[in-house]
VOGU-3710 file (C-alpha; in Angstrom, 3 decimals, decimal comma):
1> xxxxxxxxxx> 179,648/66,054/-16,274  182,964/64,203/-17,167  184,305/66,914/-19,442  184,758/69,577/-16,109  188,080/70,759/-15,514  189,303/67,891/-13,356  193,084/69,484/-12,779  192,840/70,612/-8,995  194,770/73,670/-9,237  195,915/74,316/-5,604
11> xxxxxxxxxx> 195,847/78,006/-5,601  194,257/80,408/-3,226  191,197/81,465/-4,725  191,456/85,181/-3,411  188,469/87,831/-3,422  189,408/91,149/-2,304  186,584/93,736/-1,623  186,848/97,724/-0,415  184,968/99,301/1,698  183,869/102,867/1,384
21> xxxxxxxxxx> 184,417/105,392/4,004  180,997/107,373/4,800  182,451/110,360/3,601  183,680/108,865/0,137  187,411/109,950/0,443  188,792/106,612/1,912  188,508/102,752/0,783  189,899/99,656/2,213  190,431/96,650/0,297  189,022/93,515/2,546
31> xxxxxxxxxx> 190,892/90,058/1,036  189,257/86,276/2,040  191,042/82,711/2,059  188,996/80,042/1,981  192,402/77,663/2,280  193,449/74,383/0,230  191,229/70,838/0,069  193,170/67,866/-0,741  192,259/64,408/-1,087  190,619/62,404/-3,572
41> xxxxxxxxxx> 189,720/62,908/-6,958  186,785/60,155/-5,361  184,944/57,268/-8,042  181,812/55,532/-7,074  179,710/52,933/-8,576  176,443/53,739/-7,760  175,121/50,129/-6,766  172,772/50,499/-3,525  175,829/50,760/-1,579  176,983/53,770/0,699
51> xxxxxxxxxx> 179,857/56,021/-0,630  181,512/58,362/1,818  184,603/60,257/1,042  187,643/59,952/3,347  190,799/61,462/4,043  190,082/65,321/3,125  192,142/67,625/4,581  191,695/71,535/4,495  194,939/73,383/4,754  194,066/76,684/6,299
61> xxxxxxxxxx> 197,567/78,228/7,214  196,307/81,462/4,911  192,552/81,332/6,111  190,466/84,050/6,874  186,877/85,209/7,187  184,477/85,840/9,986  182,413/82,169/8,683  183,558/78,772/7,186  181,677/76,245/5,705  181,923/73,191/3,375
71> xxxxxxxxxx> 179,469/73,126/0,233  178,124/70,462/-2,289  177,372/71,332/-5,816  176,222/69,291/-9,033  178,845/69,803/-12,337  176,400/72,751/-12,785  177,187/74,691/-9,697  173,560/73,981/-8,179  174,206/73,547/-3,960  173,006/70,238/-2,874
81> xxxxxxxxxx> 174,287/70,520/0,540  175,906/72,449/3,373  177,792/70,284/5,405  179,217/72,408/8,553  182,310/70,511/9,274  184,366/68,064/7,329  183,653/65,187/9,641  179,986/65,848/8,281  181,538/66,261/4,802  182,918/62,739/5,045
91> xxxxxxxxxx> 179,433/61,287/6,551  177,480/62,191/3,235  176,929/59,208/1,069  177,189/59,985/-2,643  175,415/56,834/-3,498  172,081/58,391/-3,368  172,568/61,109/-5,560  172,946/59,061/-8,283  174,837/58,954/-11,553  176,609/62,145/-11,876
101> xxxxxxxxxx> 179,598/64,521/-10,734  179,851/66,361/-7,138  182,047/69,160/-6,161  183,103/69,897/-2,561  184,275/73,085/-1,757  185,579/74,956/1,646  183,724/78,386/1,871  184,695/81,590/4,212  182,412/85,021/4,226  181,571/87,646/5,972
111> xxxxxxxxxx> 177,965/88,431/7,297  175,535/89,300/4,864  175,985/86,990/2,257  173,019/86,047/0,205  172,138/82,743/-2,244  174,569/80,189/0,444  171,169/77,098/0,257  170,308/74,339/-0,958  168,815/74,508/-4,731  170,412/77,894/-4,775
121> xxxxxxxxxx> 173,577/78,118/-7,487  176,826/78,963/-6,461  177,279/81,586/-9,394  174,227/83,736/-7,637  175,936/84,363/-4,396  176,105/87,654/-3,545  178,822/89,253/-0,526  181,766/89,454/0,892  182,976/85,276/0,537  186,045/83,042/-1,116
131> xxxxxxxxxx> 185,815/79,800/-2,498  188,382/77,254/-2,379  189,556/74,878/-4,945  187,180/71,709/-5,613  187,387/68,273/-5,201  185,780/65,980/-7,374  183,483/62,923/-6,479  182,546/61,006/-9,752  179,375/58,976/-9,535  179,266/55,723/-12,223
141> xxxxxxxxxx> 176,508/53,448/-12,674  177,254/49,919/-12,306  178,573/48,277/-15,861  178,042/45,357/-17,265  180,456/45,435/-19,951  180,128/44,984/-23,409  178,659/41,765/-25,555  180,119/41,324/-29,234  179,135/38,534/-31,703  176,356/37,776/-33,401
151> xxxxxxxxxx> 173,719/38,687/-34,799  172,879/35,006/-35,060  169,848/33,765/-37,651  168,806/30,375/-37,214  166,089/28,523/-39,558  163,200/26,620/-37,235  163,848/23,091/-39,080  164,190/20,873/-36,063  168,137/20,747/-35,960  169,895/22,065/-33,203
161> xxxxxxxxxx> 170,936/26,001/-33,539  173,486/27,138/-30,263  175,317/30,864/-31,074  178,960/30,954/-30,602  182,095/33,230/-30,427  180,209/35,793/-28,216  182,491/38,024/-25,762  182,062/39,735/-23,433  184,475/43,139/-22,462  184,457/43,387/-18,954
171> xxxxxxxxxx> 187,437/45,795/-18,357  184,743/48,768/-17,383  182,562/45,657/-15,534  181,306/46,125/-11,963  179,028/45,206/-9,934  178,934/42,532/-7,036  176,921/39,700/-9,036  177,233/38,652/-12,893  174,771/36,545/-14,867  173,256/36,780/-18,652
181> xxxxxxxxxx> 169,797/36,911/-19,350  167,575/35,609/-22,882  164,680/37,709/-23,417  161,841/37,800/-26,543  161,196/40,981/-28,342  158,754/41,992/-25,440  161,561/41,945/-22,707  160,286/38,840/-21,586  162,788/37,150/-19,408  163,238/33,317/-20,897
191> xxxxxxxxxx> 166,312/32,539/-19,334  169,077/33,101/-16,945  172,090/31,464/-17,897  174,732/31,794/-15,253  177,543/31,896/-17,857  178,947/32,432/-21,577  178,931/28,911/-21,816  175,642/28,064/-20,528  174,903/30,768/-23,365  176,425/29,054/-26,044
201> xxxxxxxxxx> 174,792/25,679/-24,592  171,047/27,091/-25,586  168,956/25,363/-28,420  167,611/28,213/-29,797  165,327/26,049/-32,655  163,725/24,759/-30,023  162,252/27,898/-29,024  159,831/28,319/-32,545  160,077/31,750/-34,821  160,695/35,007/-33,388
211> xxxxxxxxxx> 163,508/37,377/-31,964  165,727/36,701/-28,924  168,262/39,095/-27,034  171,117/38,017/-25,006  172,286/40,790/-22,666  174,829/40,689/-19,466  173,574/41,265/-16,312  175,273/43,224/-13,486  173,837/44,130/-9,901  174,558/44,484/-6,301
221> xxxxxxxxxx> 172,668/43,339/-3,148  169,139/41,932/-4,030  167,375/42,545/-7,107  163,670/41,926/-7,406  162,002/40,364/-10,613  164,799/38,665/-11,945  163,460/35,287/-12,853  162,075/33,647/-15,916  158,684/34,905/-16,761  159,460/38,445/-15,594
231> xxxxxxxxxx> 160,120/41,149/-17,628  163,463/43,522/-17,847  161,096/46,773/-17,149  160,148/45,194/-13,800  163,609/44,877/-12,816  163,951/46,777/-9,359  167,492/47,284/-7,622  170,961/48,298/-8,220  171,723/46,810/-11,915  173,063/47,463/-15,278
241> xxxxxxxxxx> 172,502/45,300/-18,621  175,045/45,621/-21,623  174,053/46,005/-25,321  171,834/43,062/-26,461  173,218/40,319/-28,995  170,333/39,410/-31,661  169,138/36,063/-32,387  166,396/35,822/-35,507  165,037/33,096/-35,817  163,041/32,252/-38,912
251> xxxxxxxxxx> 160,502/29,723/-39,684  160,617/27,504/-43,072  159,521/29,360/-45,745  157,390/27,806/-48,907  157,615/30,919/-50,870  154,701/32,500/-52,927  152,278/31,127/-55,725  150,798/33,901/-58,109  148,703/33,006/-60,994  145,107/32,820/-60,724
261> xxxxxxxxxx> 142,492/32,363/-59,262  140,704/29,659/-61,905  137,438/29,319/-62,459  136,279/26,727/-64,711  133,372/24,982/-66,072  133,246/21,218/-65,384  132,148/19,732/-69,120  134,517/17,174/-70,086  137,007/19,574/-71,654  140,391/19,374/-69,461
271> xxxxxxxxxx> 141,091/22,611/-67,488  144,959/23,103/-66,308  146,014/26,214/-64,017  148,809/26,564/-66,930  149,813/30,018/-65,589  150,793/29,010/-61,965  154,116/30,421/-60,751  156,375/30,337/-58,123  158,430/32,680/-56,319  161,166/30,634/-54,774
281> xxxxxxxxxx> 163,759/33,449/-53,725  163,038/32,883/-50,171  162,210/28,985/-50,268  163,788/27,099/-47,539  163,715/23,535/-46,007  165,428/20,433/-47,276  162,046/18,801/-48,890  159,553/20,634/-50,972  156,070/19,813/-53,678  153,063/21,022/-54,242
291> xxxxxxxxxx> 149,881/19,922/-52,374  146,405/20,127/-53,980  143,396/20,136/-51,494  139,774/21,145/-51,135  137,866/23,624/-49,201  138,089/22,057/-46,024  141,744/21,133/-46,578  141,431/17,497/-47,531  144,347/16,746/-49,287  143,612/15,382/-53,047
301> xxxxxxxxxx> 146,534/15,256/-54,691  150,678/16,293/-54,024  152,125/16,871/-57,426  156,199/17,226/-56,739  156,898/19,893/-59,389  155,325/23,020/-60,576  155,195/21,687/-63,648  153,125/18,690/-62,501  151,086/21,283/-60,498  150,250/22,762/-64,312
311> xxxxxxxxxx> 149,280/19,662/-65,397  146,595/19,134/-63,105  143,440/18,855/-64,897  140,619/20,176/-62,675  137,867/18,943/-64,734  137,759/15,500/-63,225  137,322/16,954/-59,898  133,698/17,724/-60,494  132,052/21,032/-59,132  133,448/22,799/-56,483
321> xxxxxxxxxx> 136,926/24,419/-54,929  140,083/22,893/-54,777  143,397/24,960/-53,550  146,838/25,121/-54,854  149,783/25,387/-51,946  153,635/25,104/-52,282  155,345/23,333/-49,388  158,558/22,927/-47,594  159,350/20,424/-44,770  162,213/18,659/-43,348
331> xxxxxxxxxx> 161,921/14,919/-42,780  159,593/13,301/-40,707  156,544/15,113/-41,534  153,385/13,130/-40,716  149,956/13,775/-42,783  151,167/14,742/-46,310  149,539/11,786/-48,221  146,270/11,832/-50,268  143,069/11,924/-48,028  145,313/13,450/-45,186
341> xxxxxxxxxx> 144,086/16,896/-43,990  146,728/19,728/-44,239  145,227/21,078/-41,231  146,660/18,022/-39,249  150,326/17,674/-40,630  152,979/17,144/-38,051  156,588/18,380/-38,409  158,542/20,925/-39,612  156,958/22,508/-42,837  155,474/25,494/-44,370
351> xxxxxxxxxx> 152,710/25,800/-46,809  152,746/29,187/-49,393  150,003/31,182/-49,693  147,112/29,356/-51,290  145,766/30,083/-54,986  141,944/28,973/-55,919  140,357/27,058/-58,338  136,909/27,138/-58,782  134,941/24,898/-60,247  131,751/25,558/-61,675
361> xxxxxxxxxx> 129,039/22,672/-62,629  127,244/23,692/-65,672  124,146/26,247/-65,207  120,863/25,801/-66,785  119,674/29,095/-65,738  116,191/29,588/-63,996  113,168/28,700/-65,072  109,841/30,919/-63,903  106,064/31,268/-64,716  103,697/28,911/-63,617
371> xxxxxxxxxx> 102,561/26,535/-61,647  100,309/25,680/-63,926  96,915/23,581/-63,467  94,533/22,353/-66,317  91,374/20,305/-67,083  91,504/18,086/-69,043  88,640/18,386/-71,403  89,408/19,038/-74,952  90,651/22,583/-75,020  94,291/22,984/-76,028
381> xxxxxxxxxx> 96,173/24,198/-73,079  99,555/25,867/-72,860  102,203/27,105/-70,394  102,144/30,478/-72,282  103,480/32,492/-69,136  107,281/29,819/-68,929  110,153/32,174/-69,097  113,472/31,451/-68,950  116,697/33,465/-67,221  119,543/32,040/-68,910
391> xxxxxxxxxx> 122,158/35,344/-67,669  124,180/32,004/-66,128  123,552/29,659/-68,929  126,429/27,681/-70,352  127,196/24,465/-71,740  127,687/24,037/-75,563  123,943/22,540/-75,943  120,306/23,477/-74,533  116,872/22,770/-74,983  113,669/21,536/-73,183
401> xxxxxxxxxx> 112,686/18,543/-71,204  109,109/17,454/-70,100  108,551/14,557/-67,882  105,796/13,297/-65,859  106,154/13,279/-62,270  108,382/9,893/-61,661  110,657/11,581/-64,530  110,003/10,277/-67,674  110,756/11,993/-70,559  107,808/13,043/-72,311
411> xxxxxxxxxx> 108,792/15,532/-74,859  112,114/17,373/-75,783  111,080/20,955/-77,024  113,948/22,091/-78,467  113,468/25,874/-77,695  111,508/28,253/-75,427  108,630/28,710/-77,902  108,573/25,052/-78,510  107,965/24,151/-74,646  105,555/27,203/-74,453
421> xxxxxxxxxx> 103,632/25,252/-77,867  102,951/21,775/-76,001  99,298/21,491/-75,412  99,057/19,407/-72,056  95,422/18,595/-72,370  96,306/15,664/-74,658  98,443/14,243/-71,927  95,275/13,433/-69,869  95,308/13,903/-66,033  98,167/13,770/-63,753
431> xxxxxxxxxx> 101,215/15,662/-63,754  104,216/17,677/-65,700  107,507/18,742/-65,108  109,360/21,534/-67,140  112,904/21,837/-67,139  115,310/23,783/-69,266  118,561/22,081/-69,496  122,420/22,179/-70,817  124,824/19,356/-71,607  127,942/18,895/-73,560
441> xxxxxxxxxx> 128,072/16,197/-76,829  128,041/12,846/-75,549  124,969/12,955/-72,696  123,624/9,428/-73,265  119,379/8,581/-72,094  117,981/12,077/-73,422  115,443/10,653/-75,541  111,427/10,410/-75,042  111,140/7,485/-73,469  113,720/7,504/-71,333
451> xxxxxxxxxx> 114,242/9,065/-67,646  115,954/12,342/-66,455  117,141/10,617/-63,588  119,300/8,501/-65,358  120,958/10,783/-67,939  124,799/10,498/-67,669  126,963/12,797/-69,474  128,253/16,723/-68,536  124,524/18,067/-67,823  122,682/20,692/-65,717
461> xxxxxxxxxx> 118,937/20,704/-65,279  117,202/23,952/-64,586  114,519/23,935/-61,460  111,345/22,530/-63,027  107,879/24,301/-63,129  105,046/21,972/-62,238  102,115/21,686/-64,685  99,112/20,119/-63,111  96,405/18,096/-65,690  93,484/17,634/-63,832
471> xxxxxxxxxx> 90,424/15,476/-65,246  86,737/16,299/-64,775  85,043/16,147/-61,990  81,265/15,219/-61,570  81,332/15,928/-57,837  80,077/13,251/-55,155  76,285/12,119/-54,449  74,701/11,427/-50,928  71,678/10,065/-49,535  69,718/7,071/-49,994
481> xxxxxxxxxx> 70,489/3,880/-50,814  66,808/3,773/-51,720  64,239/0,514/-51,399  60,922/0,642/-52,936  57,896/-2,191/-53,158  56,405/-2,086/-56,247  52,602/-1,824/-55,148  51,536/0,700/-57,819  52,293/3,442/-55,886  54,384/6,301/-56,567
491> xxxxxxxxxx> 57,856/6,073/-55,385  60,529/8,955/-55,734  63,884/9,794/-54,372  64,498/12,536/-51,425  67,126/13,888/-49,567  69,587/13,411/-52,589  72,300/15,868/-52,547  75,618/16,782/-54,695  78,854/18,105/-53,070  80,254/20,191/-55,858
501> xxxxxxxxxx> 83,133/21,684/-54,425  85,118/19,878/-56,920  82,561/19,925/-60,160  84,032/21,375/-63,374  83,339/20,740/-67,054  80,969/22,840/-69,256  77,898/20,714/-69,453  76,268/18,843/-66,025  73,097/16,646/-66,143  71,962/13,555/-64,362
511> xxxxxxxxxx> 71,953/9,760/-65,723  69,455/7,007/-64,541  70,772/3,247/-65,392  69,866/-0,082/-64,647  72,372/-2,407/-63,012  73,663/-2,990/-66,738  74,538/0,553/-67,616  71,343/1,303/-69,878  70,963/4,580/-69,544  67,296/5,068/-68,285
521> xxxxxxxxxx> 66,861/8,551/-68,419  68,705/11,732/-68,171  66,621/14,061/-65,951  68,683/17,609/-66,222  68,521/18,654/-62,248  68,261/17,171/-59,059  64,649/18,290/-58,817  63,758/15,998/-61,879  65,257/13,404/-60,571  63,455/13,397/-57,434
531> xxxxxxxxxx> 60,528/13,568/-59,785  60,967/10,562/-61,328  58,572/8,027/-59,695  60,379/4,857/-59,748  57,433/2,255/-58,811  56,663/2,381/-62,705  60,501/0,781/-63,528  59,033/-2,381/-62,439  61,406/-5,001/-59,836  65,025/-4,391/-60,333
541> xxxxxxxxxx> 67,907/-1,826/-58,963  68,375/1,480/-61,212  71,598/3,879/-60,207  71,233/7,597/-59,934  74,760/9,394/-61,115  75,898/13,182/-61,788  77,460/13,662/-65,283  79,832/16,749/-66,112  80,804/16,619/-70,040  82,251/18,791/-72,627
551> xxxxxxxxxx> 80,713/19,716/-75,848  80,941/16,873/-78,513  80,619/14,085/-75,791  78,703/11,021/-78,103  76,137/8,129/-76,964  74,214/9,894/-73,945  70,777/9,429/-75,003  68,137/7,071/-73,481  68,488/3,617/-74,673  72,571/3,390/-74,967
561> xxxxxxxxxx> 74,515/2,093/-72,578  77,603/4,422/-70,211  80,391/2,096/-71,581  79,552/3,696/-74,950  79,862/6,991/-73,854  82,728/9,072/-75,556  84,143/12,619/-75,614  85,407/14,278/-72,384  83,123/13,491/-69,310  83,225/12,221/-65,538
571> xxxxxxxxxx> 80,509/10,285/-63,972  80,394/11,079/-59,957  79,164/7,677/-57,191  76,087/6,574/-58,188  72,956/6,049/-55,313  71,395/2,498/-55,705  67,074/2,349/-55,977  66,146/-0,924/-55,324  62,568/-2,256/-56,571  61,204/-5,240/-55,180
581> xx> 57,772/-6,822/-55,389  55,227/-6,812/-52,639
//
């Protein structure tokens, strides 16, 4: 709106007209003057407060036309107002229009003219009228000048960081009140600093990473939301803000670790992260070393150089995860010390990326088949289902280990088929443990004889499949205990029964003894022994047992005694027949 002509011209602006005769043989030209304005050219700030023109003047020594008028037009001819007179010219305040150019014009014209309103545009009038020349009424926002220096970048170490040599060009700067404002990258308002050198007094590393603006501040009357914790967008009133200065400011910076990640197998042998590397093009802070912790961030070691970092051996660690960080830090950091938790350090530092090392115990793989549950009674029995899963195995040796149930070693099958060989009737009753297992050269206590519990060494035991040996069972007895008088009358058991919820074994029969053992008879069911008339045994106490054998079983016959018994057998409770005389 600035680049219009602004060379008032005083000329008479002169629009001449004929008029036809009826008849078509006569025309009269018809000439307007809308006279001479003078005053001004007029500058406002636009800044809340009113802006009236003054001291126009309209010379109308040539004027003519039937109608005068004064009109108000944008730099684009559009009519914003009609003012009658030019007392009501000089009562319009420009203020409110805005940033932006008026004209002001004197009009004369004759009746009929069309397009002379508001919102209409002066080049669409349409009559007999004259213009005169313009005067020009400039409408400027308010300035706040111009703000060079800078940008400023500042590293977060704890030290003090204050900008300097900022200016500020104030030669286009208006505007009833000055201040400076510091925002964030939101537009935050942080601070208000009443002057450049309350600006240069700011400790900007106190203030943690992230992205400051300075700006100037200019405004007239009263200005709402201009405080700290408000925001520049919120900012309601007359004002203006100049250019912002930037000030970056960057946090320590530990750089970045590739190599990796390591997984190794704990087994004696030493494992290094040899191909660790660091990227230290961006690597900041006066202090820096290498911290080494666990999962949870305990810190287990700080080697100082990457080359100490490489020479970490990981194998003593035993199984699990242990992480690799580079860090930076100025002085006075509190925490960074073996068994110290890099989640708690204290000061000025930065930690790199992390890079993992994994540490695997050895695997025995996984055992299945089974349980398994035997008698005990002469017949070779084998865990001929075990299988082994060894997808996970490692370790540079394997083989088999059976122990009983407190772990001691009972055999060492050195291979599947081996273990699936053993025949666990010969161990007699109780019970077995399988396990497949892995160790390195060196394992010390793997030996029959000893116990898995104490093995020491590089070593992984499989999970164990139970193998249960259980002996025979004769089942348990009830009724009686029995009391007969020997008075020559017959005298046999009833009521005897056998629970047999529990009775295995191939072969079952019944055993009569005296109080010695002798085996008195061997009646073959529990109705011959309630058969048996026991007034013709004479005075003494005989014992009535259930017998479960095997084939081969030696000495049960009439005459021989149970402690001479031998082969696989079980002998349930016995029920006590007393004799005694009458």
């Amino acid at each position: 709106m600035n680049n219009l002509k602004t060379i008032m011209m005083l000329f008479l602006v002169t629009a001449i007209f004929w008029s036809c005769e009826d008849d078509d043989t006569d025309t009269t030209p018809l000439t307007l003057n809308a006279g001479t304005l003078s005053g001004g050219p007029f500058s406002f700030a636009v800044d809340g407060q009113p802006d009236m023109v003054s001291g126009l003047s309209l010379n109308a020594g040539a004027l003519t036309g039937s109608f005068q008028n004064y009109v108000i037009t944008d730099d684009a001819k559009n009519i914003l107002g009609l003012p009658p007179t030019l007392a009501a010219v000089e009562g319009v305040d420009f203020d409110g229009a805005g940033v932006g150019s008026c004209y002001i014009y004197h009009i004369t014209y004759e009746e009929g003219l069309a397009g002379l309103e508001s919102g209409a545009n002066l080049d669409n009038l349409a009559g007999i009228f004259a213009l005169s020349n313009f005067i020009v009424v400039v409408r400027d926002g308010l300035s706040a000048g111009t703000l060079a220096g800078g940008p400023f970048e500042f590293l977060i170490d704890g030290n003090p960081d204050m900008v300097t040599g900022i200016t500020l060009d104030d030669t286009a700067l208006n505007g009833e009140t000055q201040s400076f404002v510091i925002t964030d990258d939101a537009r935050n308002i942080l601070g208000l600093p009443p002057t450049l050198a309350a600006v240069e007094g700011v400790d900007f590393d106190g203030a943690g990473v992230g992205t400051f603006f300075i700006y100037h501040l200019t405004y007239s009357g009263d200005i709402n939301g201009l405080e700290a914790g408000g925001n520049l967008d919120g900012l309601m009133g007359s004002f203006s803000l100049s250019n912002p200065v930037e000030v970056q400011r960057n946090g320590l910076n530990a750089g970045l670790l590739s190599g990796g990640p390591y997984e190794f197998t704990v087994d004696g042998i030493p494992d290094m992260a040899s191909g660790l590397a660091l990227d230290d093009s961006m690597v900041n802070g006066s202090n820096t070393g290498f911290v080494i912790t666990d999962a949870d961030l305990n810190i287990l070691g700080l080697p100082p150089t990457l080359e100490a970092a490489k020479g970490v051996d990981f194998d003593g660690a035993g199984a699990g995860v242990c992480l690799i960080w580079h860090i930076t830090y100025q002085d006075g950091i509190v925490g960074l010390e073996a068994g110290g938790n890099a989640g708690n350090l204290d000061g000025f530092f930065a930690l790199s990326n992390s890079i993992t090392v994994t540490r695997n115990g050895l695997n025995a793989g996984v055992l299945s088949g089974g349980p398994y549950e035997f008698t005990v009674d002469g017949t070779p029995d084998m865990a001929s289902g075990l299988a082994l899963d060894d997808s996970m195995v490692n370790g540079s040796n394997t083989g088999f280990v059976i122990t009983d149930a407190d772990l001691n070693i009972l055999g060492l099958p050195p291979t599947l088929e081996a273990a699936k060989g053993v025949d666990f009737d010969g161990a007699g009753a109780g019970v077995c443990l399988i396990w497949h297992i892995t160790y390195q050269d060196g394992i010390v206590g793997l030996e029959a004889g000893g116990n898995a519990g104490n093995l020491d060494g590089f070593f992984a035991l499989s999970n164990s499949i139970t193998v249960t040996r259980n002996a025979l069972d004769a089942g348990t007895l009830s009724g009686g205990p029995y009391t007969f008088t020997m008075d020559g009358t017959p005298d046999m058991v009833s009521g005897v029964q056998l629970d047999e919820a529990n009775l295995n074994g191939t072969n079952q029969t019944y055993v009569i003894t005296d109080d010695a053992g002798n085996i008195l008879g061997l009646p073959p069911t529990l109705a011959a022994v309630e058969g048996v008339d026991f007034d013709g045994a004479g005075i003494g106490v005989c014992y009535i047992w259930h017998l479960t054998y095997e084939d081969g079983i030696t000495g049960l016959v009439a005459g021989q005694n149970t402690s001479g018994l031998s082969g696989f057998f079980d002998l349930s409770n016995f029920i006590m027949v007393t004799r005694v005389g009458d």
